[in-house]
DRENDO-1510 file (C-alpha; in Angstrom, 1 decimal, always signed):
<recs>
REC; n; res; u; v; w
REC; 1; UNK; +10.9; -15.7; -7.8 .
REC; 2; UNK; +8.7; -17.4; -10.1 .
REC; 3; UNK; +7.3; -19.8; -7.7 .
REC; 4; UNK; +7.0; -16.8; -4.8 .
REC; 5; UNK; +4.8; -14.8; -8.0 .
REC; 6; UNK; +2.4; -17.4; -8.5 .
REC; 7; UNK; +2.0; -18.0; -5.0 .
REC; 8; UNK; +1.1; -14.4; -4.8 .
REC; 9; UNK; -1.1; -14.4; -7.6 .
REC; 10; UNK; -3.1; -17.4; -5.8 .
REC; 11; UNK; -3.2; -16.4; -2.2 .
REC; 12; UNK; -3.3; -12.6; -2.5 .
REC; 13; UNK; -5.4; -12.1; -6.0 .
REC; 14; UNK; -7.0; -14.9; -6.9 .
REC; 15; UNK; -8.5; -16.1; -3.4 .
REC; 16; UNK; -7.6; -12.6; -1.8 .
REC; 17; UNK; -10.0; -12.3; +1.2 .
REC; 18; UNK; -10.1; -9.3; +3.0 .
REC; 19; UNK; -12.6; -8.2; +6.3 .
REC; 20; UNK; -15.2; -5.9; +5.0 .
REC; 21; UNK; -15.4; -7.2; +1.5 .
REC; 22; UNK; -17.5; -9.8; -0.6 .
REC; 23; UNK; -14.9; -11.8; -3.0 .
REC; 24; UNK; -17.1; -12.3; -6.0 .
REC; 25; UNK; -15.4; -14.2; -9.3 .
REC; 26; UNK; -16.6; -13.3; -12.7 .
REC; 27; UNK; -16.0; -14.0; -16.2 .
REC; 28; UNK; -12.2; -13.0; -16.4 .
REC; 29; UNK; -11.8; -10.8; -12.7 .
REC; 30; UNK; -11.9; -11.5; -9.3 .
REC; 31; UNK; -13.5; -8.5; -7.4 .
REC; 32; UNK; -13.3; -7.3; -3.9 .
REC; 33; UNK; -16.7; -5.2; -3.3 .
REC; 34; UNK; -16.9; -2.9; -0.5 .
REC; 35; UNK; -19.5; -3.7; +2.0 .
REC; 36; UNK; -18.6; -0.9; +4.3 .
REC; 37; UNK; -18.1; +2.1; +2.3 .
REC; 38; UNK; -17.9; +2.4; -1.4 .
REC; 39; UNK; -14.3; +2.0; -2.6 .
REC; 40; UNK; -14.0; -1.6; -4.1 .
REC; 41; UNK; -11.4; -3.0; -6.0 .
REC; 42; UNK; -10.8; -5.5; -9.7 .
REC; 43; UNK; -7.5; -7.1; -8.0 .
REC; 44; UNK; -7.1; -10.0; -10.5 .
REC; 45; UNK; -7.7; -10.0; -14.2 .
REC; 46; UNK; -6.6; -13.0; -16.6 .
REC; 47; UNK; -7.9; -11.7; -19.9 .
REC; 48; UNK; -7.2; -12.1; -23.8 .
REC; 49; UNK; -7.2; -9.3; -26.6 .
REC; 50; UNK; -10.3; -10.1; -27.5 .
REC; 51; UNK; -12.2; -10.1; -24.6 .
REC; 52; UNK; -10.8; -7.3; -22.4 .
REC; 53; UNK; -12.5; -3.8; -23.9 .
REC; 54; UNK; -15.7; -6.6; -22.7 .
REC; 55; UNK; -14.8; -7.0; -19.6 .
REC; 56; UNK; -13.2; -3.7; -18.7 .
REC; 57; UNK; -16.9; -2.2; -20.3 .
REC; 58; UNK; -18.8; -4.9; -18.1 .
REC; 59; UNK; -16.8; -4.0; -14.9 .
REC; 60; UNK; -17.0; +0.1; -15.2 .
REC; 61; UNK; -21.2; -0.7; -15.7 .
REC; 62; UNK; -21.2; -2.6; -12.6 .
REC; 63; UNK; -19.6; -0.8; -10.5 .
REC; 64; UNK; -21.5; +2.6; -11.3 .
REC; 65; UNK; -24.6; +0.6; -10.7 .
REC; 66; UNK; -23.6; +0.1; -7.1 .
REC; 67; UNK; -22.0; +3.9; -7.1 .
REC; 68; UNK; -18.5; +2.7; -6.7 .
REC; 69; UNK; -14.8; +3.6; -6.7 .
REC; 70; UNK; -13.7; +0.9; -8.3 .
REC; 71; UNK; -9.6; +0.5; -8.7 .
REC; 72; UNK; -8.3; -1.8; -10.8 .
REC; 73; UNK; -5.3; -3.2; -9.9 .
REC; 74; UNK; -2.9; -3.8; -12.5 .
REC; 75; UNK; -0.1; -6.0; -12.4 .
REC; 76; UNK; +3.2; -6.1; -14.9 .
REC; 77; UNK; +2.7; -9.6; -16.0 .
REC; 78; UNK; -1.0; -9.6; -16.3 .
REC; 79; UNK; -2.2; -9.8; -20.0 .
REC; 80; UNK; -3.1; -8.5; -22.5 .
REC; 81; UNK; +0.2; -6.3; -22.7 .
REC; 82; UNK; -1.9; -2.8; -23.3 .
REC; 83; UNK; -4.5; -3.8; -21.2 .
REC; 84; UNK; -3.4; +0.1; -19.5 .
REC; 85; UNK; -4.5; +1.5; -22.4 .
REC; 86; UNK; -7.4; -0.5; -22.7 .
REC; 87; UNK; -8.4; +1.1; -18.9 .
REC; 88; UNK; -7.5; +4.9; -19.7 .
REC; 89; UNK; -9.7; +4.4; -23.7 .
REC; 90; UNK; -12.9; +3.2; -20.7 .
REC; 91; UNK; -12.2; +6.2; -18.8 .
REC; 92; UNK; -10.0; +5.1; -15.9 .
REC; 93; UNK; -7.5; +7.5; -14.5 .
REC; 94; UNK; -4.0; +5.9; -14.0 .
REC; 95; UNK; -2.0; +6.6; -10.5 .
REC; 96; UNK; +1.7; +6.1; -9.4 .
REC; 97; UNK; +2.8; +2.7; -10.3 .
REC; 98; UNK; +4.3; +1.0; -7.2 .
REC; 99; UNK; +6.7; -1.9; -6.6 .
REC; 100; UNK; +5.7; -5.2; -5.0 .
REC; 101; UNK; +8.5; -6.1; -3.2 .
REC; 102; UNK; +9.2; -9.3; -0.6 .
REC; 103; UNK; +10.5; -10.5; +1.9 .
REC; 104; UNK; +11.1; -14.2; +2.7 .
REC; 105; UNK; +10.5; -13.8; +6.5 .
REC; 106; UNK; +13.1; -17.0; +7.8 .
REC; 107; UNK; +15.6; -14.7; +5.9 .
REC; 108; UNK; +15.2; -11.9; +7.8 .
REC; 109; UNK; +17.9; -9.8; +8.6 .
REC; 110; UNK; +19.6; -9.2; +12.0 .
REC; 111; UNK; +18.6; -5.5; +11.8 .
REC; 112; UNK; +15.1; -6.3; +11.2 .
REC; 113; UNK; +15.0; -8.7; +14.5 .
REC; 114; UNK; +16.2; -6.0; +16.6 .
REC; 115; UNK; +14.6; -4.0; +19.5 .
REC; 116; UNK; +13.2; -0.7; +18.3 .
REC; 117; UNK; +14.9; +2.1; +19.7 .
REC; 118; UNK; +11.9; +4.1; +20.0 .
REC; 119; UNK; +8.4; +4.1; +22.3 .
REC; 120; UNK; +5.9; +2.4; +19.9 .
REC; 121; UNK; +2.1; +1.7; +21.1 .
REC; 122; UNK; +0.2; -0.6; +19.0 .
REC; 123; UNK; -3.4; +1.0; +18.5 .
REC; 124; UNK; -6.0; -1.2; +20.1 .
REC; 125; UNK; -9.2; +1.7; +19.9 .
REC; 126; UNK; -10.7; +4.1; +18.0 .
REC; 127; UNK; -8.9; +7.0; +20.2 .
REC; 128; UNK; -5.5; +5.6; +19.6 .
REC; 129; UNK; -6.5; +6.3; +16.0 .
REC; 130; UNK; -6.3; +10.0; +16.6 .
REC; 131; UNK; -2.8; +10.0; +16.9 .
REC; 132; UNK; -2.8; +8.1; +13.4 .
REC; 133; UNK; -4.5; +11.4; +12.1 .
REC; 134; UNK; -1.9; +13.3; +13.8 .
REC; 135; UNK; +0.8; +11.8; +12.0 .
REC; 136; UNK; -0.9; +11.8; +8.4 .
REC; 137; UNK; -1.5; +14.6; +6.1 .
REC; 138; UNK; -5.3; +14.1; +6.1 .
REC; 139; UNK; -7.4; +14.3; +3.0 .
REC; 140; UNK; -11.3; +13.0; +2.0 .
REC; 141; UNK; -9.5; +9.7; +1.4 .
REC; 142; UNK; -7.6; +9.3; +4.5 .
REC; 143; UNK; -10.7; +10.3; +6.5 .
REC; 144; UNK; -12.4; +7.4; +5.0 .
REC; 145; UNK; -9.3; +4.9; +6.0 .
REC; 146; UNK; -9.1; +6.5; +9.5 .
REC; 147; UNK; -13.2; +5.6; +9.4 .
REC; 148; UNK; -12.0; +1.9; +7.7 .
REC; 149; UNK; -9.7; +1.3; +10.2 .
REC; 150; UNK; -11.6; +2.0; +12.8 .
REC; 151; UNK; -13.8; -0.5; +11.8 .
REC; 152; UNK; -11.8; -3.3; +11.5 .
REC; 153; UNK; -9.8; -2.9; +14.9 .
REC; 154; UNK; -13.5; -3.3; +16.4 .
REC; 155; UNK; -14.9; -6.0; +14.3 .
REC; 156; UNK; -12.0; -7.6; +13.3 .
REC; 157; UNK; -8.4; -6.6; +15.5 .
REC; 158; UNK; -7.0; -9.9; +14.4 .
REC; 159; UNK; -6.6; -9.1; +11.2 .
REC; 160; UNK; -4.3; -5.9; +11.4 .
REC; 161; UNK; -2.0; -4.5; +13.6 .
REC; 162; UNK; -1.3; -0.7; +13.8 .
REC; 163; UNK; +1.4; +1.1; +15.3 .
REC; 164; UNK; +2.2; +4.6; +16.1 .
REC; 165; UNK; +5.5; +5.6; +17.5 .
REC; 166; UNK; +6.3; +9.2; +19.7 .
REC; 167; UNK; +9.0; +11.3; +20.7 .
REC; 168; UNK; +8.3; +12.6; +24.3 .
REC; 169; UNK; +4.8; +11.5; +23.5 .
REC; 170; UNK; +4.3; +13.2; +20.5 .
REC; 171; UNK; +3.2; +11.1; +17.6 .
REC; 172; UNK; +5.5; +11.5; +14.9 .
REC; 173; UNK; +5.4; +8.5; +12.5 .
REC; 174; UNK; +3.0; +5.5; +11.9 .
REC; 175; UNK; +2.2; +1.8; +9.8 .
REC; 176; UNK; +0.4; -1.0; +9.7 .
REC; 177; UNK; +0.5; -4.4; +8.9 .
REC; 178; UNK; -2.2; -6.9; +7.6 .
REC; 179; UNK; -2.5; -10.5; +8.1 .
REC; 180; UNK; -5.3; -12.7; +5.9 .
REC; 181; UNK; -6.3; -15.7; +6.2 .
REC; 182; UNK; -5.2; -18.4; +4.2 .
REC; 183; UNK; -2.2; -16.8; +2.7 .
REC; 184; UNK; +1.4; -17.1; +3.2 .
REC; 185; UNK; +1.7; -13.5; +3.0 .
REC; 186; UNK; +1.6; -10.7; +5.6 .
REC; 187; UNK; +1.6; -7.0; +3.9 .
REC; 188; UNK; +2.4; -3.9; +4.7 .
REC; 189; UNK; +0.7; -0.8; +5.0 .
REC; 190; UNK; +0.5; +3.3; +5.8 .
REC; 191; UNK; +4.1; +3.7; +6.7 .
REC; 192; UNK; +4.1; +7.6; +7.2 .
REC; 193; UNK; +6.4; +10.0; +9.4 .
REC; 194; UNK; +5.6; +13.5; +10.3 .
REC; 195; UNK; +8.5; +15.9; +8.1 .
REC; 196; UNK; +10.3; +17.0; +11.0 .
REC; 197; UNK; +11.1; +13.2; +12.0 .
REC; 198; UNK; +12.5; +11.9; +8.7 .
REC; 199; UNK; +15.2; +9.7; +8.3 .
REC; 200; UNK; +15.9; +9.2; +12.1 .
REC; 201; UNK; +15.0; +5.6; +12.0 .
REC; 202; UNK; +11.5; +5.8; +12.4 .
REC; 203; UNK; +10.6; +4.2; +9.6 .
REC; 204; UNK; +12.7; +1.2; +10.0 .
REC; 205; UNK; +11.9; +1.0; +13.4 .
REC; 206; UNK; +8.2; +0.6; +12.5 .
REC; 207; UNK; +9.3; -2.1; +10.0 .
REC; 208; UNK; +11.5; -4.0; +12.5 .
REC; 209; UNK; +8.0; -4.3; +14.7 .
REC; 210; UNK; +6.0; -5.6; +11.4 .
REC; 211; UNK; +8.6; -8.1; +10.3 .
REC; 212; UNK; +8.9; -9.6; +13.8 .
REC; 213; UNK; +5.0; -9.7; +14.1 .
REC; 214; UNK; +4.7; -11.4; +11.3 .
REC; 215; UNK; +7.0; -13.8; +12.0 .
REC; 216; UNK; +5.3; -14.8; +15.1 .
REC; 217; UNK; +2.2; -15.4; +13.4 .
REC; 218; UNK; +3.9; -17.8; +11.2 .
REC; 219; UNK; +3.5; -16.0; +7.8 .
REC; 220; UNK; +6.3; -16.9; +4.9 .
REC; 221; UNK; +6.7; -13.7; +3.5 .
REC; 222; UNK; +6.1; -10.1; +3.9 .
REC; 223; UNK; +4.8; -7.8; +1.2 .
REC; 224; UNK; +5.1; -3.7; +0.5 .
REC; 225; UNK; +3.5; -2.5; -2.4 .
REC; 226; UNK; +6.4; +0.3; -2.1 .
REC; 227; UNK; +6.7; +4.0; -3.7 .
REC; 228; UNK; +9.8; +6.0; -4.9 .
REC; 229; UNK; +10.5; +6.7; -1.2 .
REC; 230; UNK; +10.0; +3.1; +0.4 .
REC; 231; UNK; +11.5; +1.2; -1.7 .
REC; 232; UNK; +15.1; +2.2; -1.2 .
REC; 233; UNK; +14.8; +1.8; +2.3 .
REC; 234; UNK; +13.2; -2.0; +2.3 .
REC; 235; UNK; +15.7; -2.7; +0.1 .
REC; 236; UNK; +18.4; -2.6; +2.1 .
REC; 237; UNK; +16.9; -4.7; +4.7 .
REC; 238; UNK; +16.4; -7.8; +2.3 .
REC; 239; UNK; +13.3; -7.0; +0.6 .
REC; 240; UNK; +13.5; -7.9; -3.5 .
REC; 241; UNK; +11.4; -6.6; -6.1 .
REC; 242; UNK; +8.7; -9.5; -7.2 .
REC; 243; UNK; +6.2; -7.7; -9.7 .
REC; 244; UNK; +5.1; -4.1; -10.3 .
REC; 245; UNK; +1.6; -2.5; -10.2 .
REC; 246; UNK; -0.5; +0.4; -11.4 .
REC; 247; UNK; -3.9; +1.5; -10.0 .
REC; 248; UNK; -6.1; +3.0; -12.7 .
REC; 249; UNK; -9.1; +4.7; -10.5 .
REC; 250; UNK; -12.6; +4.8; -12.0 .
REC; 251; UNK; -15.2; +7.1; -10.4 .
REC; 252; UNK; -18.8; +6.2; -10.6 .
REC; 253; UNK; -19.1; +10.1; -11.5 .
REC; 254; UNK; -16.8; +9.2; -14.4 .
</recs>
């Protein structure tokens, strides 16, 4: 797994690309700056006891400058140790730590290579996208994704793919899945069903779609940055744990 982690580190932090943001390098971070809307994000860090309350200082100025969100994602193995600390002594507000888990894709198993037993429409416009907000608890945030996505399936479709699946044309769960370029990893996104719907298979139907997708495109592995509730279930299809993260949030307000 140490290979598969510094792969990651390279392809999906280091030189992480992503439709709708600037990748800008500086001393210590690598920053993805929102072009679109005003959420951006510090997604790799390789700093030193004595330099990090620096940087961390440097970054929260710079981002209130341009009145940003900024989220800094950070990883278990990134240094220094109490660099979390460091964050919430700047100000930054720590959400719910998530595991990174992955899938080698040419290990795939059978259950994930199966037809889904459910009707599934891939959304290709902004009106399929309504049945995405059906599906989701919406919130300020998610009404700026819904406004994100919509944004990318017109400027740039080949980089996602999202899916929404009904029952008797109902829309009860949905997910996504994003494919950057020059990476060997395809990552997964949004998996959501509607309360009434749980644990019928939808969720692992969606999957199923994702994983096959993303083995036609040729990607190596497939990423979830996966909760309390997801990562039981990708478990058991073959997904492994490869690092953990924490997002500490830092409003330009704050």
């Amino acid at each position: 797994m140490l290979d598969v982690l510094s792969l990651y580190d390279q392809d999906e932090r280091q030189y992480a690309e992503q439709p709708g943001m600037r990748h800008e390098v500086a001393a210590g971070v690598v920053r993805l700056v929102d072009t679109v809307s005003t959420y951006s994000t510090v997604i790799y860090s390789c700093l030193t006891t004595d330099d990090a309350d620096q940087v961390i200082q440097r970054e929260a100025l710079y981002f209130k400058q341009l009145a940003h969100t900024v989220e800094w994602k950070l990883f278990s193995h990134d240094a220094p140790h109490d660099l979390g600390e460091r964050l919430l002594s700047k100000g930054f507000s720590a959400e719910e730590p998530e595991s990174i888990m992955v899938l080698q894709l040419d290990q795939a198993p059978p259950s994930l290579l199966a037809e889904a037993p459910f009707e599934i429409r891939r959304v290709t416009d902004l009106d399929g996208l309504k049945d995405v907000a059906r599906v989701w608890t919406m919130n300020d945030h998610r009404v700026a994704l819904l406004a994100e996505l919509g944004h990318l399936l017109l400027h740039h479709p080949e980089y996602l793919s999202v899916y929404v699946a009904y029952d008797n044309g109902v829309p009860v769960s949905t997910a996504r899945v994003h494919f950057p370029n020059r990476s060997a990893f395809a990552s997964l996104w949004g998996g959501e069903t509607v309360p009434s719907h749980r644990k019928r298979g939808y969720y692992t139907a969606l999957l199923a779609l994702r994983v096959q997708e993303a083995v036609r495109r040729g990607y190596r592995f497939l990423t979830i940055d996966a909760g309390q509730m997801s990562r039981p279930i990708v478990e058991e299809h073959g997904f492994r744990l490869l690092t953990s993260s924490q997002p500490y949030v830092l409003s330009p307000k704050g």
